[in-house]
N, C-alpha and C positions, 0 to 999 in steps of 0.2 A: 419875762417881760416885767418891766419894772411900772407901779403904777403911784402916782402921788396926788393925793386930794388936793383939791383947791374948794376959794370959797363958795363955785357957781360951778363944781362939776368934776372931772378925771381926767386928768392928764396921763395915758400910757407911752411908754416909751420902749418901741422893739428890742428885741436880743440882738436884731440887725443892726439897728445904729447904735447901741453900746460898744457889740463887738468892733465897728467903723472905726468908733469914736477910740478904742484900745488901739487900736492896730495903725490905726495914723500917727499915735504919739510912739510904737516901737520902730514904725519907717523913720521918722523923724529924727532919731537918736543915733547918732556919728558912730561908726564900728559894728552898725549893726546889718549883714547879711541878707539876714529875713526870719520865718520863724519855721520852725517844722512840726513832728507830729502825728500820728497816723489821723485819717481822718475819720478811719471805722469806730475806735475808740471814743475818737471824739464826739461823736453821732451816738454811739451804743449807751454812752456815757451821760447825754442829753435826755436819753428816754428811759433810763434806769432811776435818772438822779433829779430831772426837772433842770440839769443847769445847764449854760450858755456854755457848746462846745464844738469846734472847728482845729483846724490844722492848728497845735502849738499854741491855743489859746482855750482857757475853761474860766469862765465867772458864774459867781454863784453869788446872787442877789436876794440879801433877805431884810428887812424892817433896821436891822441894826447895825449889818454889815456890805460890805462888796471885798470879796475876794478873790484877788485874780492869780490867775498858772499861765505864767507863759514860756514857753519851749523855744529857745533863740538858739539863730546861729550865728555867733560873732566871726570877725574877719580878723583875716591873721595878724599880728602885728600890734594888735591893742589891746590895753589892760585890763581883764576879762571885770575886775572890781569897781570899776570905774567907772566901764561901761553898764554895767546892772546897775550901780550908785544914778547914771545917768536915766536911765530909760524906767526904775522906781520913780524918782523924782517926775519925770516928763510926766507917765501913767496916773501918778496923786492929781498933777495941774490939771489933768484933762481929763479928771472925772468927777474932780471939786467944780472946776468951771462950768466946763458943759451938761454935764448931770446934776451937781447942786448937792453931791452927796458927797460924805463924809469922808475923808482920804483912807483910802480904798485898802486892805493888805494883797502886796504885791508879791510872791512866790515866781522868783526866776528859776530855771532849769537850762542851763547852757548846755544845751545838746550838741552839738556840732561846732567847727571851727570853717570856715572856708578859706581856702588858698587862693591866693591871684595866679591866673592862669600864666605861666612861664613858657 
């Protein structure tokens, strides 16, 4: 949970809508599938570690940083560097925006490719 002082009080902001707020801007991004990932990991991972983790997605939020792991699976046909070039870019606009915080490091993991069904 990320929390940010203000002059009259605390503003917290859930694991829920950050992760929302990641996973809209990797839907969002041309070529891209979806994400994958075990989700025991990412759970086990949450209560080992304290950080934000689900299917193909882990952030870890602290005072100086935001660091995101995301596990994608792009679709056939498109240029896997291009696509991650796209979907870092998207991930910085939509955590500087909506969160206010500093552009974020993004660690991709192209796990899978998906085929169009033939």
């Amino acid at each position: 949970m990320m929390k940010q002082d203000t002059f009259k009080g605390l503003v917290e902001i859930s694991d829920r809508v950050i992760s929302s707020i990641i996973r809209y801007a990797v839907t969002e991004t041309p070529g891209i599938a979806g994400m994958s990932g075990n989700p025991v990991s990412g759970n086990l991972a949450r209560r080992l570690s304290g950080k934000i983790g689900t299917n193909g997605l882990s952030v870890d939020v602290t005072d100086e940083a935001v660091a995101i792991q995301l596990d994608i699976i792009i679709n056939y046909g498109y240029k896997i560097p291009e696509v991650c070039q796209i979907l870092k870019d998207n991930v910085h606009q939509a955590v500087e925006h909506m969160l206010g915080l500093s552009p974020p490091i993004v660690n991709i993991k192209v796990d899978k490719l998906a085929f169009p069904n033939l």
